[in-house]
N, C-alpha and C positions, 0 to 999 in steps of 0.2 A: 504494500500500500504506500502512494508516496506519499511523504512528509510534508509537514504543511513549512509552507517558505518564513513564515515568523517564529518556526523554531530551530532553524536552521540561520545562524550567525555569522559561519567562516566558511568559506566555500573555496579549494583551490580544484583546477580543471587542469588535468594534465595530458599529453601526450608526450611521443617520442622525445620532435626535438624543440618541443615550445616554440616552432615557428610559423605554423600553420591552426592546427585543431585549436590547442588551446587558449593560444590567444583570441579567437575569434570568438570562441566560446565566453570567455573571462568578459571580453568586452560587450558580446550580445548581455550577458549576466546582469554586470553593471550597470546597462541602461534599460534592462527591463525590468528589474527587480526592485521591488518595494524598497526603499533607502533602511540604509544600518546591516545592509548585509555586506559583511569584508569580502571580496572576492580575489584572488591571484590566479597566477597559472607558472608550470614547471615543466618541463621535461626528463628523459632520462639522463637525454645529453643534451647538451645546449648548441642549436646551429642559429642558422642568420636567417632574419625575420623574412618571408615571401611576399617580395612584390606584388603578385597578382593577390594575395592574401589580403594586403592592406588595398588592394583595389575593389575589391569584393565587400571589402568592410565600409570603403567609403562611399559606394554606390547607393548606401541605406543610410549616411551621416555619420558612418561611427569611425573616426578615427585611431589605427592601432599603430600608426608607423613612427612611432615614439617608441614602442615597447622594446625591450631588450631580450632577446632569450634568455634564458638560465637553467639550472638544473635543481632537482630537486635539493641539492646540499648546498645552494646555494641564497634557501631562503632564511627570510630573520626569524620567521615562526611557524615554528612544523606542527602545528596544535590548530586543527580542522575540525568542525564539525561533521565532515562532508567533504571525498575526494571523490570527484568523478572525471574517471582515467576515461580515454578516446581511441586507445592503442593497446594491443594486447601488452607489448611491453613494458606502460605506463600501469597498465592492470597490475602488472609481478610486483613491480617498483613499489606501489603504492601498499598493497598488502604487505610485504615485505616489512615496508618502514612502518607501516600503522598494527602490525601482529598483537602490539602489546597497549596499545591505546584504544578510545573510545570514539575510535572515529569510522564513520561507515564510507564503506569504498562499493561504488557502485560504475561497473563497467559498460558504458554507452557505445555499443562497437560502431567506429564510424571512418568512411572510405577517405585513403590519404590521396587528396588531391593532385599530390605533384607525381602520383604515378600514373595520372591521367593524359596519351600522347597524341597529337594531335597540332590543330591550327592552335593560334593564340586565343581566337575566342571558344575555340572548345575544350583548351586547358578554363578558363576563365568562367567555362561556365560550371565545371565539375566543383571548382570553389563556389561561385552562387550555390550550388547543392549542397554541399557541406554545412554554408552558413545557414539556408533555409532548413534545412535539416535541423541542426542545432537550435533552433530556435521554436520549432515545433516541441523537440522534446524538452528546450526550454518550459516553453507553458506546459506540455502535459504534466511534468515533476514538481513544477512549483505555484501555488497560489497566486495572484497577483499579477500575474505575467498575461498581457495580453498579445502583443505583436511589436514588432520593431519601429513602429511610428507612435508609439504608446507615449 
């Protein structure tokens, strides 16, 4: 049964390599979500932010192309209410680090983008999928959430 979004306080969204899924995800998060929810995002390993990524985000107003990758060791505070991985990878990672804490990790399987081959607008639209995707199971998981123009 999912949890309702006002008891849910910390939210990180992680994938592989925090340059794609979960940024996108963190940023849909932050702008759909009722305010007072912390939200970040990590990966396993940290690569460099995807161009078409931050174009996909700014087609709907949201800007991510400030964001830094990083890794999960390289956040200030590992104490989450709520991790939800994007990547099987991020799935292992995640359990892994939360074994001995109270925090629930719930794995949202969702298709990596940049192994989408093709023109440029139909790499560009496999991210609209992604993001639209994201965002769907945005609202279903959380209270509050209506759409991306909310």
């Amino acid at each position: 049964m999912p949890a309702d979004s006002q008891k849910v306080s910390n939210v990180l969204f992680a994938c592989t390599m925090n340059a794609v899924r979960s940024p996108m995800a963190a940023a849909l998060m932050r702008h759909l979500a009722p305010p007072g929810i912390y939200v970040d995002s990590a990966g396993v390993r940290a690569g460099a932010l995807d161009p078409l990524a931050v174009e996909a985000m700014a087609e709907i107003g949201l800007k991510i192309g400030q964001h830094r990758p990083r890794c999960f060791e390289d956040l200030e505070d590992g104490s989450f209410d709520l991790v939800i991985t994007l990547s099987p990878e991020a799935q292992h990672k995640a359990v892994e680090l939360t074994r001995t804490a109270a925090t629930l990790v719930e794995y949202w399987p969702t298709m990596d983008p940049t192994a989408v081959d093709g023109s440029r607008e139909q790499r560009l639209a496999a991210y609209r999928a992604v993001r639209d995707q994201l965002v769907e199971r945005l609202k279903q998981r959380f209270s509050g959430i209506s759409g991306p123009h909310s």
